[in-house]
C-alpha positions in Angstrom: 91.6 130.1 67.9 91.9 130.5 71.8 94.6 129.1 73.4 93.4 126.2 75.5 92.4 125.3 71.9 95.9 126.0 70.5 97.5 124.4 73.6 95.3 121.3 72.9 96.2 121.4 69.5 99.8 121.2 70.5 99.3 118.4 72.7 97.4 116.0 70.1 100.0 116.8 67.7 103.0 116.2 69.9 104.7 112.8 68.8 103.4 110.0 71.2 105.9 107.0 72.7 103.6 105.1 73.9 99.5 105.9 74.3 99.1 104.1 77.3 101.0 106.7 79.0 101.3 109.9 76.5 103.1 112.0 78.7 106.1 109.9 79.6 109.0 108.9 77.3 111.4 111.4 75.3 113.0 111.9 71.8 116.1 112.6 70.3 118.3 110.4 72.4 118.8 107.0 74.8 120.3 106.5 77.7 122.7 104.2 78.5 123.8 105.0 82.4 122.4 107.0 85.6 124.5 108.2 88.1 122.6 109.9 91.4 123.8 111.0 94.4 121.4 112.2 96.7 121.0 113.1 100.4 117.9 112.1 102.2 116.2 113.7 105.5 113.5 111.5 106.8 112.4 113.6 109.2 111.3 116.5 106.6 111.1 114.3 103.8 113.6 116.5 102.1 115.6 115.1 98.9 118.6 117.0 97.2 121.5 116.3 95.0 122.5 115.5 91.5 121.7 112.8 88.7 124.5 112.3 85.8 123.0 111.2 82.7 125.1 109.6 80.0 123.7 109.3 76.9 123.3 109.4 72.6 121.9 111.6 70.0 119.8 109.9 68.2 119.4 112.9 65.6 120.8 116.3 65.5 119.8 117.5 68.8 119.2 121.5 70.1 116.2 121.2 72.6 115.3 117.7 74.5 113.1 117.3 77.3 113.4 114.7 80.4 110.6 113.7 82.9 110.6 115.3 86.1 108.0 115.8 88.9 107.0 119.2 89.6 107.4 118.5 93.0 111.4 119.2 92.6 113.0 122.5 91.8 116.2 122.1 89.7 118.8 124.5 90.2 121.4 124.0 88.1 122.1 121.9 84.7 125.1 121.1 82.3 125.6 119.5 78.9 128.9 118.4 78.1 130.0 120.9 80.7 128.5 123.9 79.4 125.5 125.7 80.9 122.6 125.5 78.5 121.2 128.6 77.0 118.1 127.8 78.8 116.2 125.1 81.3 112.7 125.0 83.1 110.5 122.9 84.5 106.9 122.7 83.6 104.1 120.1 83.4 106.2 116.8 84.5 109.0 118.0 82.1 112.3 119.0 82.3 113.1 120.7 79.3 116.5 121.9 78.0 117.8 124.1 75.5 121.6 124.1 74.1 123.7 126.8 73.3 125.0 124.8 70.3 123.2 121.9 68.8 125.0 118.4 68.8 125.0 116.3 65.3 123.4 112.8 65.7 125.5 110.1 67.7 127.1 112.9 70.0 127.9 111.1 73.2 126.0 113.3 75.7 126.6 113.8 79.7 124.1 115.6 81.7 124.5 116.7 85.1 121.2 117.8 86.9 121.5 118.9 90.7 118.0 119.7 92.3 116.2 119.3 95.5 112.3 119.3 96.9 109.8 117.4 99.0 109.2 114.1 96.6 105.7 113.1 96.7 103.8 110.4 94.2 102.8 111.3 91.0 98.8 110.7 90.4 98.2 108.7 87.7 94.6 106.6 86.4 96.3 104.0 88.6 96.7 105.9 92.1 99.3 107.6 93.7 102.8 106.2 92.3 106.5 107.0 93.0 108.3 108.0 95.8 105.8 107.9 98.9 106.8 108.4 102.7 106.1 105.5 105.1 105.5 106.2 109.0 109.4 105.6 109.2 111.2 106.1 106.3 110.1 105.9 102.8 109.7 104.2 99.6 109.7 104.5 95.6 106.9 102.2 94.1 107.2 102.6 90.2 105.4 101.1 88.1 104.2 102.4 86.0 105.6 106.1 85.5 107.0 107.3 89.1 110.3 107.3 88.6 110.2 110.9 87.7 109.2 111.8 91.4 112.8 111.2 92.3 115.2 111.5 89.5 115.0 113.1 86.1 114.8 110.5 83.5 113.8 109.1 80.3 110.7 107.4 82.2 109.5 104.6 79.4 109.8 101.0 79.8 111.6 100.7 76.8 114.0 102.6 77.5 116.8 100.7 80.0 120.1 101.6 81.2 122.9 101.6 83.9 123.0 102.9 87.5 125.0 104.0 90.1 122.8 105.2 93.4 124.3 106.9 95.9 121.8 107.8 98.9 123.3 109.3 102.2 120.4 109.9 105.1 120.6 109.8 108.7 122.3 106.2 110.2 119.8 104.4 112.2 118.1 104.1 108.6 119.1 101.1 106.4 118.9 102.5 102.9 118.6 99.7 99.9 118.4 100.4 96.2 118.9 97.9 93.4 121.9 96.6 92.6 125.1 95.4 95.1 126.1 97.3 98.3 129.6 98.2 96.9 130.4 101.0 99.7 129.1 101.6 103.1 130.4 104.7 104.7 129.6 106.1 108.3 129.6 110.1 108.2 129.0 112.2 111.4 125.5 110.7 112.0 124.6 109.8 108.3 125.4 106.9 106.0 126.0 106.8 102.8 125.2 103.9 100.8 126.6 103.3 97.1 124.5 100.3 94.7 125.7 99.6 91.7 123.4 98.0 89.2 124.6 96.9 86.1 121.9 95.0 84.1 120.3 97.2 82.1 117.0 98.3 83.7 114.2 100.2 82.8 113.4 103.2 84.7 110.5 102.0 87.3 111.6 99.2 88.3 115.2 101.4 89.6 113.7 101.6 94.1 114.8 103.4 97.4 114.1 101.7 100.3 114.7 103.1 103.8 113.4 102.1 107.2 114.4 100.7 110.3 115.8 97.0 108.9 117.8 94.5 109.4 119.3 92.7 106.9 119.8 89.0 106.9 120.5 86.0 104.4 118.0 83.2 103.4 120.1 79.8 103.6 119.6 76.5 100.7 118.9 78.7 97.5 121.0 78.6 94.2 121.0 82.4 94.5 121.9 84.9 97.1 118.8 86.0 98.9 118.4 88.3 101.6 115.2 90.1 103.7 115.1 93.5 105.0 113.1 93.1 107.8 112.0 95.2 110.7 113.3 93.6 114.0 109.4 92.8 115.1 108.3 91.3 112.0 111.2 88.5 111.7 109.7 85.4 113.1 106.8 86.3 110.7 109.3 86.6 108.0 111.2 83.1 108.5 107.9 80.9 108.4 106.2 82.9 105.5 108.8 83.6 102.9 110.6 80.5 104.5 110.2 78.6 101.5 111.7 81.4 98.6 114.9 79.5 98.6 112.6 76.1 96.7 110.5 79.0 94.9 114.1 80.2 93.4 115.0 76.7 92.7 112.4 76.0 91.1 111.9 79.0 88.6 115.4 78.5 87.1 114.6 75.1 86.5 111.1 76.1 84.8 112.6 79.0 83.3 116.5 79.6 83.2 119.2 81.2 84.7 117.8 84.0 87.3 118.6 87.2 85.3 120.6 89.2 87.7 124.4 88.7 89.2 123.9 90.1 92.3 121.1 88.2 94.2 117.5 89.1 95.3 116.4 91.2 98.1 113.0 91.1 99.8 112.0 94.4 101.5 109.3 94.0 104.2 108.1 97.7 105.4 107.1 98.6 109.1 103.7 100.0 107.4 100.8 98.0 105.3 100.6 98.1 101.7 97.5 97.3 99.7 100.0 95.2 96.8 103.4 94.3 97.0 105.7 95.8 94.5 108.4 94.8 91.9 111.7 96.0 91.4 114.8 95.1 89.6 116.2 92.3 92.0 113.8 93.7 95.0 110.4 92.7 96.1 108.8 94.8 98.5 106.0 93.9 100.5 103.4 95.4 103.7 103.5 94.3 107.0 100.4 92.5 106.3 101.8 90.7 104.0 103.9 89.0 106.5 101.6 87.5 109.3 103.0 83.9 110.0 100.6 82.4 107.9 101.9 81.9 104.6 98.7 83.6 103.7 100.6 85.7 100.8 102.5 83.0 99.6 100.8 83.2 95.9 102.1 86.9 95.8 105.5 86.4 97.4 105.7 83.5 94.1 104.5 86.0 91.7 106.8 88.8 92.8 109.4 86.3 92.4 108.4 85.2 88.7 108.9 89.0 87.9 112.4 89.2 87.6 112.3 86.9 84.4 109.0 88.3 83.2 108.8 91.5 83.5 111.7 93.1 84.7 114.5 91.3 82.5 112.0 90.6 79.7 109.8 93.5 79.3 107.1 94.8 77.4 108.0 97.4 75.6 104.7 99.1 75.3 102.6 98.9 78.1 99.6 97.6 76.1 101.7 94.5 76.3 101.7 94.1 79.9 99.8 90.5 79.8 103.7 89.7 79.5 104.2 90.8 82.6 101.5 89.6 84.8 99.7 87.0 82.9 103.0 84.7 83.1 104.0 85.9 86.5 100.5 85.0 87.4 100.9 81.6 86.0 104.4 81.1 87.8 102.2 81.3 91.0 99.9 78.1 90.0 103.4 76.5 88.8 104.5 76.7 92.0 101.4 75.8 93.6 101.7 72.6 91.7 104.8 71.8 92.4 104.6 72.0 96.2 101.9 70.4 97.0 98.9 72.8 96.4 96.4 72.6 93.3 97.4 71.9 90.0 97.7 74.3 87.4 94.8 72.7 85.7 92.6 73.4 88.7 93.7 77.1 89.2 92.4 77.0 85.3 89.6 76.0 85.8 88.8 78.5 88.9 89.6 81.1 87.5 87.8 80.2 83.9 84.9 80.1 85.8 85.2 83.5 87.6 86.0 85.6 84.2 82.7 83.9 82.8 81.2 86.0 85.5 82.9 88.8 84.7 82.2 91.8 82.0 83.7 90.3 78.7 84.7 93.4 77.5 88.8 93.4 77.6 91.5 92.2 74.8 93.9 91.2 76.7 96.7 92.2 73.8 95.5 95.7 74.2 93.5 96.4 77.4 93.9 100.2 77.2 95.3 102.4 79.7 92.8 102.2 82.6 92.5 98.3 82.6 96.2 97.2 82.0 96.5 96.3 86.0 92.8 94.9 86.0 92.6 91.6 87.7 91.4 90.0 84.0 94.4 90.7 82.7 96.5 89.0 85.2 94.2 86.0 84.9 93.5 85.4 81.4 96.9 85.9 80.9 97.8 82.9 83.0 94.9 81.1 81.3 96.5 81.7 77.8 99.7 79.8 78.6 97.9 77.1 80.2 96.0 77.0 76.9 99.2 76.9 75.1 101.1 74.6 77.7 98.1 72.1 77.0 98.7 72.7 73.1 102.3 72.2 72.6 103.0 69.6 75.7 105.3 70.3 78.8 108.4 69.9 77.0 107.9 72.3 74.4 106.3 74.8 77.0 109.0 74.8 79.7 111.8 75.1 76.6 109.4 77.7 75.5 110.0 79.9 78.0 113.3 79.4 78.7 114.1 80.1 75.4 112.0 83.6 75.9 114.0 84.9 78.4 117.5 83.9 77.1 116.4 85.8 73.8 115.3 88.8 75.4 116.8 89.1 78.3 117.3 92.5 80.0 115.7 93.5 76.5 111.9 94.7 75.6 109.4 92.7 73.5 106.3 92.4 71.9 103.5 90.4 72.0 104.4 89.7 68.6 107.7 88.3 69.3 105.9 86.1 72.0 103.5 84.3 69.4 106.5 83.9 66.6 109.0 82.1 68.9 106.1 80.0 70.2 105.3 79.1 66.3 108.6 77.2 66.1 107.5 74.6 69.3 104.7 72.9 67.1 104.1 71.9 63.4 100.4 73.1 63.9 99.3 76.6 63.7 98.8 78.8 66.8 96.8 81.6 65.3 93.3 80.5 66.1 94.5 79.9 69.7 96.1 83.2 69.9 93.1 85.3 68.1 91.2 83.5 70.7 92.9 84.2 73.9 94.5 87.5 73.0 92.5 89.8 70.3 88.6 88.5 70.7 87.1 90.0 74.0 84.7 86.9 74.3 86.7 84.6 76.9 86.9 81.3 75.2 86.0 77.5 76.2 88.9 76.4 78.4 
């Protein structure tokens, strides 16, 4: 046998978290906290410091692995302390050796300091991670580019902690998720300290620095604030001018917003072809803010995401519809509810543009190159208008506030979607479901 066949061999026989995305993920423990402090240098795009990992055996444990991009070196590593007898880096891993292995439920500490020039990681999906802007820089992601920045268990399902501690040169605003719980001035650098306690999931954790200004949005049952560069803020107060009845709204449709520290809208200096989610962040392009409104739809989806998606989330990616079909339908719910078109009319629309479209998708299982295709977003939406129609507004809206109170800051299934849903009607669901989420033919709306 050669060895590109043995090496091949090796790789289909290598335990798989989640197929969507075979390379990311790790076994043999879970992590409960991050702690990184790093140093930033815009003008090299330069990135060096440490990340403290706490964490649990989850078996007797002498070897683990954690995902890193090959775009950092990593100089030095501890476990409890104690050097390992061996670490390297190779192929998007990080992969450690001890000198004595630790029984299952060891409480674990790992200290990794390294340093590099980030760049995204390529994926089926683009370029995704940490990405320089024309002034500053940014971390988009979803769905596996955390690893460009921080060594991590990189899986959805996996959520923890984190303390982020960024120092880079002070004219630079630096925002990460979480609250601003120390801001110290440093012979020409600042260093800024989040702390983020809901538990998280690796890509949605961001690093935001540019030339903003922060400000607060006024008349909203949550604390809201814009990062905003300077020239961009008249733009900014017209077209996200309305969040504040967005945020009011959404609790009222679907609970309590998730996080204790507020929400944060980032707008960069540079255009970006979507926005992006993050825990308690949305960030958004230049072009996204041009005194409009003309991205209101997205700034309401974004929005929706911090119930569905980044508090709730799927715990395999093939169950993403849980993400973006409901956040889609949040943007037709608010639509409705503020003097656009009905929900029943975005329905229809868009009914009528997936019968022109290939009908060759199950939306419960897309697969890995078409879980961020447009169909999925949309049928997604259609399905809970489906059901909303089925089960009446009452049971609907109590529906989903009863989804994210369950599984909040948690991970789910589809599965666990369709059982709570059982208990909001005497009649049975399952034709409705097979329908909308396991047949590929789109159904009669």
């Amino acid at each position: 046998m050669t060895r590109s066949k043995k090496a091949a061999k090796r790789a289909f026989s290598a335990p798989v978290i989640d197929p969507y995305l075979p390379g990311n993920g790790n076994f043999g423990y879970r992590v409960s906290r991050y702690e990184l402090d790093l140093e930033y240098k815009v003008a090299i795009n330069r990135l060096a410091g440490s990340a403290t990992i706490t964490a649990v055996t989850l078996a007797a444990l002498r070897t683990f692995t954690l995902d890193l991009s090959d775009a950092l070196s990593v100089s030095k590593v501890s476990v409890n302390g104690r050097r390992p007898a061996q670490f390297r880096c190779s192929g998007g891993k990080l992969s450690i050796a001890l000198s004595a292995p630790l029984p299952a439920g060891a409480a674990m500490t790992i200290v990794v300091r390294y340093s590099g020039v980030p760049r995204p990681i390529r994926s089926l999906w683009g370029e995704v991670g940490f990405e320089e802007l024309s002034n500053g820089a940014l971390v988009a992601g979803q769905p596996n580019g955390a690893a460009s920045w921080f060594p991590c268990d990189d899986h959805p399902s996996s959520k923890a902690s984190y303390r982020i501690q960024i120092s880079t040169d002070s004219p630079y605003l630096a925002l990460a998720n979480g609250e601003l719980v120390s801001r110290k001035v440093r012979a020409g650098h600042t260093v800024w300290t989040y702390e983020q306690p809901e538990p998280t999931s690796t890509y949605l954790i961001t690093l935001q620095i540019g030339m903003y200004e922060m400000h607060r949005m006024t008349k909203s049952p949550v604390p809201m604030h814009g990062a905003v560069p300077p020239r961009l803020r008249r733009d900014f107060d017209h077209d996200f001018g309305r969040q504040p009845q967005m945020m009011k709204l959404f609790v009222k449709l679907f609970g309590p917003y998730p996080l204790s520290n507020g929400y944060t809208v980032v707008v960069t200096d540079d255009d970006l072809e979507i926005p992006l989610e993050a825990q308690g962040i949305s960030i958004f392009g230049a072009n996204h803010c041009d005194g409009h409104r003309s991205a209101e739809r997205l700034i309401a989806h974004e929005l929706a995401h911090q119930w569905f998606g980044n508090s709730v989330t799927a715990r395999r990616w093939r169950d993403i519809w849980l993400h973006e079909g409901f956040a889609c339908y949040a943007e037709w719910l608010w639509s409705e509810n503020s003097g656009g078109p009905s929900a029943a009319d975005w329905a229809r629309r868009y009914h009528q543009g997936l019968r022109d479209l290939p009908q060759d998708l199950v939306l419960a299982d897309p697969g890995p190159r078409d879980m961020f295709d447009d169909r999925v977003y949309k049928r997604g939406a259609l399905t809970l208008h489906v059901l909303r129609k089925r089960i009446g507004d009452k049971n609907f809206f109590a529906l989903l506030k009863d989804w994210t109170t369950r599984h909040r800051h948690s991970t789910a299934f589809t599965d666990d979607f369709t059982g709570l849903a059982a208990g909001y009607t005497s009649e049975s669901l399952q034709p409705l479901w097979q329908a909308w989420l396991y047949s590929k033919a789109l159904p009669p709306l």
